[in-house]
OpenMM code with the backbone's topology and positions (N, CA, C; nanometers):
from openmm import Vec3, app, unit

residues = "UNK UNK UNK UNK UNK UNK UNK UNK UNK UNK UNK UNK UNK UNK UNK UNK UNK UNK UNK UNK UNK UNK UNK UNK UNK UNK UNK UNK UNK UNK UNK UNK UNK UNK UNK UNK UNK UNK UNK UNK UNK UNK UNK UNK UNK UNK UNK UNK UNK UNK UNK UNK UNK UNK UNK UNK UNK UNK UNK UNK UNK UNK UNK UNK UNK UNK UNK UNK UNK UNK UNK UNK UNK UNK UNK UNK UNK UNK UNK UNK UNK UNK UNK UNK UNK UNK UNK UNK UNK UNK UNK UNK UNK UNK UNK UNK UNK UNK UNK UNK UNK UNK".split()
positions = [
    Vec3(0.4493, -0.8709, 1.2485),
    Vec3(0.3277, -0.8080, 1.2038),
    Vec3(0.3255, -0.7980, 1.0516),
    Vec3(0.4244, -0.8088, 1.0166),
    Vec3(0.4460, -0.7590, 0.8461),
    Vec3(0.3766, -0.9273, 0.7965),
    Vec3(0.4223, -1.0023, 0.8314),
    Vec3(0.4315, -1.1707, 0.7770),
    Vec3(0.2936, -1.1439, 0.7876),
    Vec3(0.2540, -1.1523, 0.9075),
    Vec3(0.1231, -1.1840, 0.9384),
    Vec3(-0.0133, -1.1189, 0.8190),
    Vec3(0.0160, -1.0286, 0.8215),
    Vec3(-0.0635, -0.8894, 0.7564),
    Vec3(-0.0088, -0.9226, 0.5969),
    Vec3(0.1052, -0.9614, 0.5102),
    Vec3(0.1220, -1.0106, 0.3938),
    Vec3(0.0128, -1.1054, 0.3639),
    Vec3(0.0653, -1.1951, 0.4563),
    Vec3(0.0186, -1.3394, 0.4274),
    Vec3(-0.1106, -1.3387, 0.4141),
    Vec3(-0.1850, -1.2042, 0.5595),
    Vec3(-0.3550, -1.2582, 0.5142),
    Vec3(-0.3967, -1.1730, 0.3933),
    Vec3(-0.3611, -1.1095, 0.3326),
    Vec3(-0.3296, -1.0124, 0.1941),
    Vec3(-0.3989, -1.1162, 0.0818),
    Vec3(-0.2870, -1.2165, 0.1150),
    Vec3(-0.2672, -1.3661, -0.0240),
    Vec3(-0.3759, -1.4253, 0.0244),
    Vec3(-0.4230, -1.4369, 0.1126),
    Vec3(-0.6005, -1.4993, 0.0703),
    Vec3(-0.7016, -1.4270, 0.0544),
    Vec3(-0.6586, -1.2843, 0.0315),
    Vec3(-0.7661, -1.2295, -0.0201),
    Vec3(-0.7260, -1.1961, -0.1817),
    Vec3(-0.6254, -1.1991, -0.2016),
    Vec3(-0.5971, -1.1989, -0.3183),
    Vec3(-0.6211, -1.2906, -0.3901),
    Vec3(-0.6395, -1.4353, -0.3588),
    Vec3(-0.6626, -1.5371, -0.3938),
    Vec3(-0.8179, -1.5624, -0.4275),
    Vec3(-0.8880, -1.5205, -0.3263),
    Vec3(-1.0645, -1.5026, -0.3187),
    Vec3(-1.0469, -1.3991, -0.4641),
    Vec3(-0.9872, -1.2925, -0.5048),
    Vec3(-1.0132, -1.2128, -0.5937),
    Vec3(-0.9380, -1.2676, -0.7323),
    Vec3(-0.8659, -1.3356, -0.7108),
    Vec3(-0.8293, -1.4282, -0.8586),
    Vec3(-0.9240, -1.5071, -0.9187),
    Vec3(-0.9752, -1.6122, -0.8120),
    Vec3(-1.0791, -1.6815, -0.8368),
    Vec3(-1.2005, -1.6115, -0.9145),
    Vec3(-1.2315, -1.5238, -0.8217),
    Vec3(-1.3222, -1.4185, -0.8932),
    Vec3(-1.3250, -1.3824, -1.0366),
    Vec3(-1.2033, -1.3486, -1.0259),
    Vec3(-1.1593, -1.2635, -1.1741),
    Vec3(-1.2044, -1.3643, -1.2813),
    Vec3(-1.1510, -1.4865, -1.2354),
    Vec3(-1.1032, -1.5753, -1.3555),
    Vec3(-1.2488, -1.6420, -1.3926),
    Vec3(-1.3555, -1.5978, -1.3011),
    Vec3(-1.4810, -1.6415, -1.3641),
    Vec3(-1.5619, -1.7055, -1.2222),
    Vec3(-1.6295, -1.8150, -1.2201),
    Vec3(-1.7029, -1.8601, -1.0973),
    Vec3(-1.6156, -1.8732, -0.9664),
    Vec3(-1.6228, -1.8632, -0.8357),
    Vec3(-1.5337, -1.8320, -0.7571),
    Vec3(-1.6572, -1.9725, -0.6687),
    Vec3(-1.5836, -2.0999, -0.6126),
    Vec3(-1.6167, -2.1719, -0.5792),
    Vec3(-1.6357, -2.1939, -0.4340),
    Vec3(-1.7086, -2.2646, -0.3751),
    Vec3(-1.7320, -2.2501, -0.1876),
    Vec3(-1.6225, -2.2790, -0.1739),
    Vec3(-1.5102, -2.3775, -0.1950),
    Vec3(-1.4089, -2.4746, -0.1634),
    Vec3(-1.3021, -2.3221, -0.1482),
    Vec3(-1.3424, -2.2588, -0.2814),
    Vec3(-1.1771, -2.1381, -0.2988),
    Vec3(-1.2237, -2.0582, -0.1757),
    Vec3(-1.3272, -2.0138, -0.1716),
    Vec3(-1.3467, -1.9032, -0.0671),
    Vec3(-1.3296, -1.9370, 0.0901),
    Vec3(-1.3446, -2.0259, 0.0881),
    Vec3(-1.3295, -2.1139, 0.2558),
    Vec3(-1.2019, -2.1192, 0.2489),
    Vec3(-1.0966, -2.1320, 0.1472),
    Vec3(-0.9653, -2.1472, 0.1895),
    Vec3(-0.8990, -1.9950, 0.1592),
    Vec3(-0.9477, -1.9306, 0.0930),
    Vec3(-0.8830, -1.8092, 0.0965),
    Vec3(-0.9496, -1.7255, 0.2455),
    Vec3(-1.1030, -1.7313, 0.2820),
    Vec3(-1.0847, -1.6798, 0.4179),
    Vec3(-1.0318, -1.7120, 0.5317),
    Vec3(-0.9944, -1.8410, 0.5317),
    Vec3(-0.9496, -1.9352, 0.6111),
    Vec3(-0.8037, -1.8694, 0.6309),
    Vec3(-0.7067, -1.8205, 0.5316),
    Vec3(-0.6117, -1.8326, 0.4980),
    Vec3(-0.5926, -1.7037, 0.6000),
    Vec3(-0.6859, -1.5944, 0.5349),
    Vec3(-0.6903, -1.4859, 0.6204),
    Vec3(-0.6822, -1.4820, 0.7601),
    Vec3(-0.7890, -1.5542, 0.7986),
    Vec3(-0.8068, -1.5286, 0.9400),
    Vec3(-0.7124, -1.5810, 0.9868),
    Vec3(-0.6112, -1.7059, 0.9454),
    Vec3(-0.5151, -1.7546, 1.0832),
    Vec3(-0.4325, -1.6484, 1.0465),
    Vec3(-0.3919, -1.5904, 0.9229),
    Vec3(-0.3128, -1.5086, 0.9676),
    Vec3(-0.3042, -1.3602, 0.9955),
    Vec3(-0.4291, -1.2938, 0.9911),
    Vec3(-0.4627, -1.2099, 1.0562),
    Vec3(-0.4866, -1.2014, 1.2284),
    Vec3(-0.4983, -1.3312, 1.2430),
    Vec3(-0.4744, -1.3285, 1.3964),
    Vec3(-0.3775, -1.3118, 1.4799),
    Vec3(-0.2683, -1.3256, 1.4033),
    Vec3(-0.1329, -1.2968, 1.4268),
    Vec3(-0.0834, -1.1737, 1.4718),
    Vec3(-0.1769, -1.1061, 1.3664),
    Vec3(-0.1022, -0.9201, 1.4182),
    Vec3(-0.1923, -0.8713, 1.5647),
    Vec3(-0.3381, -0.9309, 1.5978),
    Vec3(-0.3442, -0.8065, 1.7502),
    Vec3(-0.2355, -0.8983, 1.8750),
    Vec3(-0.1529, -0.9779, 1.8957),
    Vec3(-0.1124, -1.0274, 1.9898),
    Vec3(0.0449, -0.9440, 2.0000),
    Vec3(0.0874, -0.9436, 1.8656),
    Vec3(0.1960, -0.8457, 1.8057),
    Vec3(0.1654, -0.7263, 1.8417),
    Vec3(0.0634, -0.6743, 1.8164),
    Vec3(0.0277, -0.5647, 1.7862),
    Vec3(0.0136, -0.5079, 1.9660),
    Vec3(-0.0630, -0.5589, 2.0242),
    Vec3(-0.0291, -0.5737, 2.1670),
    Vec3(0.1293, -0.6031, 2.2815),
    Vec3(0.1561, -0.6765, 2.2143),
    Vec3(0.2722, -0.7175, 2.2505),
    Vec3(0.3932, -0.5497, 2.2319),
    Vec3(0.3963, -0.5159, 2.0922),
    Vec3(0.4420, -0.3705, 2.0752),
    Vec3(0.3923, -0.2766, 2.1198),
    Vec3(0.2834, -0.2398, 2.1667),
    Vec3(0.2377, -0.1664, 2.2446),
    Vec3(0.3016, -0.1634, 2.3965),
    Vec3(0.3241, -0.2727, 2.4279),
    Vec3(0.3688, -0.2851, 2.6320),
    Vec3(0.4752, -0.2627, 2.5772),
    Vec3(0.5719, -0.2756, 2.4839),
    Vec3(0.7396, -0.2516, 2.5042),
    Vec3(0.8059, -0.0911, 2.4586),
    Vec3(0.6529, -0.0594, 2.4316),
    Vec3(0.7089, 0.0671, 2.3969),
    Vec3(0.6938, 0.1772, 2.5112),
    Vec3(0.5888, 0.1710, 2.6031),
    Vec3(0.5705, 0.2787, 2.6674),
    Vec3(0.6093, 0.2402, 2.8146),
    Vec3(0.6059, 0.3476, 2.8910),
    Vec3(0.6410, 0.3220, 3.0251),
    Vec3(0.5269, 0.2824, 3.1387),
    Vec3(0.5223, 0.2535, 3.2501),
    Vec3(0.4660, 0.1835, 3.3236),
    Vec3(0.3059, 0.3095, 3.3074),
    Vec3(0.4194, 0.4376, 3.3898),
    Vec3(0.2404, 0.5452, 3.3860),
    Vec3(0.1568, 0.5300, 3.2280),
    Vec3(0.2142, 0.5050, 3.0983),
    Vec3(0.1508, 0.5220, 3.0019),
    Vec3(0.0716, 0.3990, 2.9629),
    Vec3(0.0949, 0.2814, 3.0241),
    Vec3(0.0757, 0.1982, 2.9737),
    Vec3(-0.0999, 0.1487, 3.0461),
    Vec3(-0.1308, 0.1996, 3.1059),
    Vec3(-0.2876, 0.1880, 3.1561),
    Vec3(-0.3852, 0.2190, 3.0712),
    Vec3(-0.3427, 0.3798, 3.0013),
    Vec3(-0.4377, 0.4450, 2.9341),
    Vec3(-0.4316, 0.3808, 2.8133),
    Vec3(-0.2958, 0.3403, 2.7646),
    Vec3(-0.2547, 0.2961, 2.6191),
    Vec3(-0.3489, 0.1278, 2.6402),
    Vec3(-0.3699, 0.0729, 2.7312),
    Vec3(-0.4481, -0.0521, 2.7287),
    Vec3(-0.5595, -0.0512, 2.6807),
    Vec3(-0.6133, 0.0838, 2.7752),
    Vec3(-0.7336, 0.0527, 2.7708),
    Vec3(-0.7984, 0.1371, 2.5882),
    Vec3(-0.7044, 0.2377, 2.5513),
    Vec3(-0.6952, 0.3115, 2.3809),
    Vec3(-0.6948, 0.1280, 2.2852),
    Vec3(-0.6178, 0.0197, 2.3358),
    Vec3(-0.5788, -0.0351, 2.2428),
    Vec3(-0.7042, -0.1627, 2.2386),
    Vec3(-0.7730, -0.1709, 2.3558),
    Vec3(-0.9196, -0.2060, 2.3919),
    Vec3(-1.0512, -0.1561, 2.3017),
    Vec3(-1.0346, -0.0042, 2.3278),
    Vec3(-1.1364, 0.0428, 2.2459),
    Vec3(-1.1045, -0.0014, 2.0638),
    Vec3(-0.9961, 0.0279, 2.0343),
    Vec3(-0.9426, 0.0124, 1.8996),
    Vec3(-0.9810, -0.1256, 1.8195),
    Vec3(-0.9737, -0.2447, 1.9380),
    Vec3(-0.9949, -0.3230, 1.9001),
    Vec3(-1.1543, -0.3977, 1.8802),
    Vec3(-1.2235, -0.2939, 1.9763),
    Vec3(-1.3514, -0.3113, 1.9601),
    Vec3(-1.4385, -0.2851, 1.8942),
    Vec3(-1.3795, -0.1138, 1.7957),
    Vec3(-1.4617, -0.0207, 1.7696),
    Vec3(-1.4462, -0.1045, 1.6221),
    Vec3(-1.3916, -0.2611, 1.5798),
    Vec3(-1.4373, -0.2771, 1.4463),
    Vec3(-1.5600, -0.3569, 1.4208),
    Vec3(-1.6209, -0.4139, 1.5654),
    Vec3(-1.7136, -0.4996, 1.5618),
    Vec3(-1.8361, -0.3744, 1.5741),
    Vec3(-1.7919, -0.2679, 1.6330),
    Vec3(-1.9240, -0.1890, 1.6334),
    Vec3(-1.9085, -0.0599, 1.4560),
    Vec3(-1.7982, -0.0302, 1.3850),
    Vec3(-1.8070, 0.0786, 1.2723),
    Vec3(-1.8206, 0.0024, 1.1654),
    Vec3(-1.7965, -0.1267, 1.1607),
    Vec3(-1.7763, -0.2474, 1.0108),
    Vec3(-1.9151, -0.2642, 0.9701),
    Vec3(-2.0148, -0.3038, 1.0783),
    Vec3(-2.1141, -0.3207, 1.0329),
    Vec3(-2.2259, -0.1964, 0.9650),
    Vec3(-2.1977, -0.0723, 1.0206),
    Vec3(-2.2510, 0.0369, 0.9939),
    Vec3(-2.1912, 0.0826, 0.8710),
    Vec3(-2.0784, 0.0538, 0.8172),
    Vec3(-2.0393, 0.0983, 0.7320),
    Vec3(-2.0727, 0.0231, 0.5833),
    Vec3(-2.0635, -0.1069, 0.6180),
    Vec3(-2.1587, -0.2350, 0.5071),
    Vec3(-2.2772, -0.1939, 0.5221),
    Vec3(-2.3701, -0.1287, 0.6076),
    Vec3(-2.5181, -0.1116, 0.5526),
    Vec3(-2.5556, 0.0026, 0.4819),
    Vec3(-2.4522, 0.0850, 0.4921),
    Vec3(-2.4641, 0.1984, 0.4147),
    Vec3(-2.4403, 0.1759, 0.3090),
    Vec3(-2.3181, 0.1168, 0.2407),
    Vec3(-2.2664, 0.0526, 0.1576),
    Vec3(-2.3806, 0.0009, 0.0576),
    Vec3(-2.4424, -0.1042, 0.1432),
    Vec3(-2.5463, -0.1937, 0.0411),
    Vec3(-2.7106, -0.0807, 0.0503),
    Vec3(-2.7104, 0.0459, 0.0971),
    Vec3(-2.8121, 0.1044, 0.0994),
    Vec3(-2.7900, 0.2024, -0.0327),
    Vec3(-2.6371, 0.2602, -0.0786),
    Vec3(-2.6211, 0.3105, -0.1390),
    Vec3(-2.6278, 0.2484, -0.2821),
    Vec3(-2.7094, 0.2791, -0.3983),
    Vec3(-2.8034, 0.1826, -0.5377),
    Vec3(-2.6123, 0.1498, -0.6237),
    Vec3(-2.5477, 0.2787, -0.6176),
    Vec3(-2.4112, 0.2406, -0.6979),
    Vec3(-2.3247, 0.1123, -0.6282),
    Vec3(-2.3216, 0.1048, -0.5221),
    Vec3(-2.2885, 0.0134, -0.4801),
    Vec3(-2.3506, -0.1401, -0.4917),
    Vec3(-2.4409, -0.1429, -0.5062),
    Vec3(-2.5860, -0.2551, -0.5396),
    Vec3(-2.5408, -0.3651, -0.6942),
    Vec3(-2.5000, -0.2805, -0.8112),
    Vec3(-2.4589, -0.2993, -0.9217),
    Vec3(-2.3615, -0.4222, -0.9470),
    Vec3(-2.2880, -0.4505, -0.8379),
    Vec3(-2.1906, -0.5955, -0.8761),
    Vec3(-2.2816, -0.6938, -0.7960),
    Vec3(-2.3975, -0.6765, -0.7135),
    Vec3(-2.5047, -0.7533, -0.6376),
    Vec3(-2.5878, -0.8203, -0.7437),
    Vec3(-2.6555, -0.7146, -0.8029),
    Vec3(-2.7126, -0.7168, -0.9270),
    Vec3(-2.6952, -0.8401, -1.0501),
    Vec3(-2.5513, -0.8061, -1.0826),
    Vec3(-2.4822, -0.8426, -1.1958),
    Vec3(-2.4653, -0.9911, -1.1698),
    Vec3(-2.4235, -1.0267, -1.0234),
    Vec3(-2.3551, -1.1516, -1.0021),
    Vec3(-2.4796, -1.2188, -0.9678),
    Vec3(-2.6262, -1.1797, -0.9345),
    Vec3(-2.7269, -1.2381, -0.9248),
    Vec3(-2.7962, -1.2938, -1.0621),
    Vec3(-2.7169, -1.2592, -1.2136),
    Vec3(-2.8237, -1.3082, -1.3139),
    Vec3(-2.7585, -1.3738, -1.3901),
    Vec3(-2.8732, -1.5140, -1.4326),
    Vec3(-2.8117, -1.5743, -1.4813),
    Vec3(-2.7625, -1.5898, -1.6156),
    Vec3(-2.7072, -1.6699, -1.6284),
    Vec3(-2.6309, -1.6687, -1.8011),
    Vec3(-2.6195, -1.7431, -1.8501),
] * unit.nanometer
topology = app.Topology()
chain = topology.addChain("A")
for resn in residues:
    res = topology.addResidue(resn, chain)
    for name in ("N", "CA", "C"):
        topology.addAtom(name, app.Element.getBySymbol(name[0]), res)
């Protein structure tokens, strides 16, 4: 889980170098999310996998179905939390900035 969760770290760190260093290109960003996702995929199978070896048979029903919701509740709080985000005007300001030209 550690590898996994480093590694997808370094393509986002990478998406934010690019950034830094001035125009951030389709090519960089496709490989830095890219980079992410295979290895972010790594940790829920782990992450699952440590879950069954830790608990005992009675615990392990409820702990399924906790590690179910957990895994669901990011497709339903991520998006609510980005619209607030882009509703709030301080937040708007690097939208702004990166929209004009120069």
């Amino acid at each position: 889980m550690i590898i996994g969760d480093s590694l997808s770290a370094v393509g986002l760190v990478f998406i934010l170098a690019c950034m830094v260093h001035g125009e951030a290109l389709l090519w960089q960003i496709c490989v830095g999310v890219s980079n992410g996702s295979v290895f972010s995929s790594l940790l829920e199978p782990s992450y699952r996998a440590t879950v069954t070896d830790m608990l005992t048979d009675e615990q392990y029903t409820r702990a399924s179905g906790l590690v179910q919701t957990a895994s669901s509740a990011k497709y339903l709080i991520s998006p609510n939390i980005a619209g607030y985000l882009l509703a709030v005007p301080m937040f708007l300001h690097p939208f702004y900035a990166s929209a004009r030209p120069w």
